[in-house]
NUVOTI-911371 format. One line per field, with one value per atom (N, C-alpha, C): residue number from 0; residue in one letter; atom name; x, y, z. Coordinates in Angstrom, 2 decimals, decimal comma, m for minus. Last residue first. Layout:
N
i NUM	... $
aa A	... $
at CA	... $
x X	... $
y Y	... $
z Z	... $
END
This chain:
111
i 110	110	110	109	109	109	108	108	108	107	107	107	106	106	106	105	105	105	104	104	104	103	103	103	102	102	102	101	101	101	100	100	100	99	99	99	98	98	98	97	97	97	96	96	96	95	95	95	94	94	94	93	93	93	92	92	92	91	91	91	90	90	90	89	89	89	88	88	88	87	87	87	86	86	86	85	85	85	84	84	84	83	83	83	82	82	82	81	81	81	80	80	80	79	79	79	78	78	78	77	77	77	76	76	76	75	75	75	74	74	74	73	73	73	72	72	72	71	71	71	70	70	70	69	69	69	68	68	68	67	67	67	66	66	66	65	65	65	64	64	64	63	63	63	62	62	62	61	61	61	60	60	60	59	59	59	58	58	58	57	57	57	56	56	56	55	55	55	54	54	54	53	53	53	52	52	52	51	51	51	50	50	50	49	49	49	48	48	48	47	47	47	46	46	46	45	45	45	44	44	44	43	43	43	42	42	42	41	41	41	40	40	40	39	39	39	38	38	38	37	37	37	36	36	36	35	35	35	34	34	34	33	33	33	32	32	32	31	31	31	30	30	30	29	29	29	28	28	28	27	27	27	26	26	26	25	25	25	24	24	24	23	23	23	22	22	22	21	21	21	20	20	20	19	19	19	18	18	18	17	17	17	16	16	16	15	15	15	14	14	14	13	13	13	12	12	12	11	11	11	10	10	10	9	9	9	8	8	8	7	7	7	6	6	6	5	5	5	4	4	4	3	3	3	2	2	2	1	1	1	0	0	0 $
aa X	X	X	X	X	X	X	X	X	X	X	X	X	X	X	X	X	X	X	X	X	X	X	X	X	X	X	X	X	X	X	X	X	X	X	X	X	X	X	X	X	X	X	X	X	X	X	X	X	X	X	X	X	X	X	X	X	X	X	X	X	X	X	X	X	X	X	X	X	X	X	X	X	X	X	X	X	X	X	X	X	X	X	X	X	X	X	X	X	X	X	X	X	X	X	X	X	X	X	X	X	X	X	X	X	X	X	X	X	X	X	X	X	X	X	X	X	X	X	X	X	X	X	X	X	X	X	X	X	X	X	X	X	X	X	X	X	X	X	X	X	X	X	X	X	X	X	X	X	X	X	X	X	X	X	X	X	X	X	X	X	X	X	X	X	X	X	X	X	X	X	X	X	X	X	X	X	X	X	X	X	X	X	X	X	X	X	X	X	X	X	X	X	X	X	X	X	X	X	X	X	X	X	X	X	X	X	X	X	X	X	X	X	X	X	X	X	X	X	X	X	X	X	X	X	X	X	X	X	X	X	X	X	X	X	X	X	X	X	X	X	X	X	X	X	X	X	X	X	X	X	X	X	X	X	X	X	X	X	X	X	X	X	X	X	X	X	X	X	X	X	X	X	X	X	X	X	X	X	X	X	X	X	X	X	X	X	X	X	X	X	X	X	X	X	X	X	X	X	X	X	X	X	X	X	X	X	X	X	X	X	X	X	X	X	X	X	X	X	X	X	X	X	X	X	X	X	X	X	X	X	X	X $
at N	CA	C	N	CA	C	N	CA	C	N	CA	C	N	CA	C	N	CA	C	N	CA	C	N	CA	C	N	CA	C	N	CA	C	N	CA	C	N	CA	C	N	CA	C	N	CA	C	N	CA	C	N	CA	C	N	CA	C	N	CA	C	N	CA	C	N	CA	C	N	CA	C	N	CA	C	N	CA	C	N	CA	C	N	CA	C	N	CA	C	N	CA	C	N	CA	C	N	CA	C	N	CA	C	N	CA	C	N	CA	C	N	CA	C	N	CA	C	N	CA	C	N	CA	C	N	CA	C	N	CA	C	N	CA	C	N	CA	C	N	CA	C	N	CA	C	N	CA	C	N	CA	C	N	CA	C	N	CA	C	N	CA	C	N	CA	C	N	CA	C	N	CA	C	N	CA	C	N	CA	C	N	CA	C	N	CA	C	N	CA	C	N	CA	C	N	CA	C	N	CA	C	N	CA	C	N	CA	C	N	CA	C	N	CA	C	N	CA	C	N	CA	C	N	CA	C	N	CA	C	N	CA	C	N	CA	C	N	CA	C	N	CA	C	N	CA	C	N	CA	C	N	CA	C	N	CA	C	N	CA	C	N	CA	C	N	CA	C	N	CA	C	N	CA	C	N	CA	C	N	CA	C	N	CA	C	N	CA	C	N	CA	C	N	CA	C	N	CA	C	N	CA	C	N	CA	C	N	CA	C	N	CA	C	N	CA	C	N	CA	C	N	CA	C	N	CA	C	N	CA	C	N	CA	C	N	CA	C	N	CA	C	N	CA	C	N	CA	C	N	CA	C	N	CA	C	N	CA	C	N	CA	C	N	CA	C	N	CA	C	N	CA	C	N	CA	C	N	CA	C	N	CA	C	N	CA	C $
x 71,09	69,41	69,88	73,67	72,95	71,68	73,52	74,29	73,95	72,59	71,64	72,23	73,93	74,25	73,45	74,14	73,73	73,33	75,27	74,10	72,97	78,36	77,32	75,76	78,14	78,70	77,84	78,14	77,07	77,20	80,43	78,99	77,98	82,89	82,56	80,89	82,10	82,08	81,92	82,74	81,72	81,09	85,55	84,25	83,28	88,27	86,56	85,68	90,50	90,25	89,41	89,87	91,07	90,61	88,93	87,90	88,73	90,90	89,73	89,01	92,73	93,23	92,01	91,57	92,36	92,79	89,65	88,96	90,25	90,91	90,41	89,55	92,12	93,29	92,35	90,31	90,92	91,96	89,36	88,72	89,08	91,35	90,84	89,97	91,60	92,90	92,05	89,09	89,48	90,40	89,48	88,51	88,55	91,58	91,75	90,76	89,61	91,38	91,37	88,00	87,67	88,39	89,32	88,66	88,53	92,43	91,36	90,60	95,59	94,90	93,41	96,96	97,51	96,96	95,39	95,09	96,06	97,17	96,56	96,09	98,16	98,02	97,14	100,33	99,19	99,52	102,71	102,37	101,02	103,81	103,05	102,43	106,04	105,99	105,18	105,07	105,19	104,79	103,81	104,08	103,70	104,31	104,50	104,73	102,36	103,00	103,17	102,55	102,21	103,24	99,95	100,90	101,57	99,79	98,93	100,66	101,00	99,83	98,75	103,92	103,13	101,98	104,45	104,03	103,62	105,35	106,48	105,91	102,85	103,81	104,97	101,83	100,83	101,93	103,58	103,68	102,85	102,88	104,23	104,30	100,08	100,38	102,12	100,30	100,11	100,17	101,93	102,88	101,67	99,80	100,91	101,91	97,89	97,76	98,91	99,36	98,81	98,59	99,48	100,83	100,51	97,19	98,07	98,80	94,34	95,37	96,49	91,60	93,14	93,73	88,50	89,22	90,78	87,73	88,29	88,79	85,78	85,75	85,95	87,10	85,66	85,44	90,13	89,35	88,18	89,98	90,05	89,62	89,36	88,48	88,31	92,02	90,42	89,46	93,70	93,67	92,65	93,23	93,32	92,85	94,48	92,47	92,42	97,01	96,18	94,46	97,92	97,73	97,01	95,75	96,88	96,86	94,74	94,26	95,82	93,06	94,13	93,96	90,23	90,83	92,04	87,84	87,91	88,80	86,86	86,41	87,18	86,99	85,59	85,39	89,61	88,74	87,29	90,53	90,66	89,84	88,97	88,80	89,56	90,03	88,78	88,50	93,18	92,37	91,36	92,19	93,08	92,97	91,18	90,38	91,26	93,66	92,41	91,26	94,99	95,62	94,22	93,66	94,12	94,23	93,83	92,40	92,71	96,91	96,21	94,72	97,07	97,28	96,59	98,68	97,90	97,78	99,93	98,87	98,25	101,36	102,23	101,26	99,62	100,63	101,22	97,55	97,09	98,34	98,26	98,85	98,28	97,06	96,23	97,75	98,16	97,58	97,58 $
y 94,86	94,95	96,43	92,27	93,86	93,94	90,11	90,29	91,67	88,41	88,62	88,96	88,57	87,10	87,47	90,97	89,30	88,58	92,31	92,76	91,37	91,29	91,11	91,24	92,66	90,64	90,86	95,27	94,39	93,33	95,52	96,18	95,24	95,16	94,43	94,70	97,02	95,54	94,61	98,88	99,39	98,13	98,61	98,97	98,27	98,49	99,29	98,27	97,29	97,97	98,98	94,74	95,76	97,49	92,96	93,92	94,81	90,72	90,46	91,37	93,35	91,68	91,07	95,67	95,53	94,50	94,36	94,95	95,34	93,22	91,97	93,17	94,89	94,02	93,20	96,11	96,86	96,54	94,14	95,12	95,50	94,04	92,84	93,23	96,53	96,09	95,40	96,95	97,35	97,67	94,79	95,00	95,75	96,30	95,28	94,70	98,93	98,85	97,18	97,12	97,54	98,52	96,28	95,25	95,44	97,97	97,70	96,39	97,20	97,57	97,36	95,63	96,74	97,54	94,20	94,27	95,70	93,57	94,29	94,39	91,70	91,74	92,73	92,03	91,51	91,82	90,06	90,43	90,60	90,52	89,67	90,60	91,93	90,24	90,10	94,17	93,26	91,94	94,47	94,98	94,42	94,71	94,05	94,71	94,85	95,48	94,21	94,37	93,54	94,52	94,17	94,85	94,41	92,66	92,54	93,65	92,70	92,69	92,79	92,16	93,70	93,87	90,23	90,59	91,99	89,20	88,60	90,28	89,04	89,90	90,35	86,39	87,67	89,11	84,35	84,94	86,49	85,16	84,99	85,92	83,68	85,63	85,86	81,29	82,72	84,33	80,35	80,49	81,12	80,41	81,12	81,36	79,51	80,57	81,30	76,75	76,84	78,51	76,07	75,99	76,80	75,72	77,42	77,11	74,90	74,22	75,75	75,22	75,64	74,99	75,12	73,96	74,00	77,60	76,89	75,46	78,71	79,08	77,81	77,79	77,54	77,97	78,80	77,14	76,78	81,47	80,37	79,07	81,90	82,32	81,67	81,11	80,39	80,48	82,81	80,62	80,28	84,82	84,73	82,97	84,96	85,19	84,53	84,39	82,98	83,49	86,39	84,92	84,46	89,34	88,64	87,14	91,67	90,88	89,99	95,28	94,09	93,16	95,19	95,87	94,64	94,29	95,49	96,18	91,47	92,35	93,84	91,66	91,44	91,88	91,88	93,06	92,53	89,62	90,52	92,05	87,49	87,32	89,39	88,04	88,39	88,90	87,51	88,60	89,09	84,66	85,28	87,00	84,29	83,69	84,45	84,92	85,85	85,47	82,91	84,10	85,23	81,06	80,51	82,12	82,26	81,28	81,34	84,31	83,42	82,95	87,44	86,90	85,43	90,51	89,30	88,02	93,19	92,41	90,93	93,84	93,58	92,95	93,42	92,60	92,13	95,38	94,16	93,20	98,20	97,23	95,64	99,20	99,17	98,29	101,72	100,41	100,19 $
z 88,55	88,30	87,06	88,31	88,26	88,20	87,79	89,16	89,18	85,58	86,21	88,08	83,24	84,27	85,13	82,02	81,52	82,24	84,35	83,96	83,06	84,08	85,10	85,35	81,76	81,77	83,47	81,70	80,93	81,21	83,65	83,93	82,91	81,88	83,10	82,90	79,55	79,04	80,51	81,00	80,95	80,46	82,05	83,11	82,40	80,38	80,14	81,18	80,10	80,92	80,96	79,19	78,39	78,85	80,46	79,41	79,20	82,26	81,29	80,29	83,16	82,65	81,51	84,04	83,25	82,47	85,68	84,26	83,49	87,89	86,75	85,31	88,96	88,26	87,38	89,91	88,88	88,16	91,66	90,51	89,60	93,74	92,47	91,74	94,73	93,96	92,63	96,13	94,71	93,77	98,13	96,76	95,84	99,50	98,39	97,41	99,81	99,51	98,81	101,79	100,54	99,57	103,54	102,70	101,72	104,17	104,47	103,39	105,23	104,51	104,85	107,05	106,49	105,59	110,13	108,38	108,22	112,79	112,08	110,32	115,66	114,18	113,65	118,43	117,66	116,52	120,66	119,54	118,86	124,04	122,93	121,67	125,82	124,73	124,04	125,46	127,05	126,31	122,75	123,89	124,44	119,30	120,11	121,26	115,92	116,81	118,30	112,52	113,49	115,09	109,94	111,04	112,03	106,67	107,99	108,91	104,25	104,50	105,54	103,67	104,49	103,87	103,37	102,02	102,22	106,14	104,71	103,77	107,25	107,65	106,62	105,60	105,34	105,94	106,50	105,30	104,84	109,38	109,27	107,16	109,57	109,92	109,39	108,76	107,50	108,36	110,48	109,20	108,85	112,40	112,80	111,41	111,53	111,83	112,33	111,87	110,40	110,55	114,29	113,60	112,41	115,87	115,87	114,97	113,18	114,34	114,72	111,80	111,63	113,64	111,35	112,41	111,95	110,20	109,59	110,30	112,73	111,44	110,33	115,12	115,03	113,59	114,22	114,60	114,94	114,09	112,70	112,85	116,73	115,79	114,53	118,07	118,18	117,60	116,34	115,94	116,47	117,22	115,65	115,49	119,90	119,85	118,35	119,31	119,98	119,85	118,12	116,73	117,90	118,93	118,98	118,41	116,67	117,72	117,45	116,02	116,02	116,87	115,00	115,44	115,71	113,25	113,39	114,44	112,78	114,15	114,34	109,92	110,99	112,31	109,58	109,35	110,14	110,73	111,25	110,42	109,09	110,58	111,02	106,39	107,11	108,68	106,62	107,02	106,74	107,16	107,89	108,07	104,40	105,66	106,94	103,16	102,67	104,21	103,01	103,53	104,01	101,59	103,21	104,17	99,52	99,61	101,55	99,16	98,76	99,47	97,97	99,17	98,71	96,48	96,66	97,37	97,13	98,09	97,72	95,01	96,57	97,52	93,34	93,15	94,12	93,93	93,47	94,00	94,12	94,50	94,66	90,24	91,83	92,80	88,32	88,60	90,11 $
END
């Protein structure tokens, strides 16, 4: 089974590491909070407790030189996309694909 578990991150957490897979390379919490605050209008306090909890869950990296700290996704996007994949065909279609594939196909998300 997928690390779904050790990675799940919450609505808040997830906006956090967008921003850093978007730009694709580590960045320190003050570039992180200007980016979230034209994004999300997050204040530093708020970017600072989820790099904190996202560090907590070793979800994000975090290296430090000449004091200042950046951040890294510990994973990639599509590493956790296909945690939640493979946590939701196990959970919802008793882990056949193939029942996912038609429910999307219904719903008009497949051609």
């Amino acid at each position: 089974m997928s690390d779904y578990a050790s990675r799940r991150i919450s609505e808040a957490e997830l906006s956090v590491m967008e921003a850093l897979w978007d730009t694709g390379a580590a960045m320190t919490a003050k570039d992180l909070q200007i980016m979230l605050k034209e994004r999300r209008d997050w204040e530093r306090t708020t970017v600072r407790s989820l790099l904190t909890r996202l560090q907590e869950k070793g979800s994000v990296l975090v290296s430090k030189d000449a004091d200042v700290a950046t951040y890294a996704p510990a994973f990639t996007k599509e590493e956790y996309g296909w945690d939640l994949a493979e946590v939701l065909v196990h959970r919802l279609y008793d882990g056949n694909a193939a029942t996912l594939v038609a429910t999307l196909k219904a719903h008009g998300l497949l051609a």
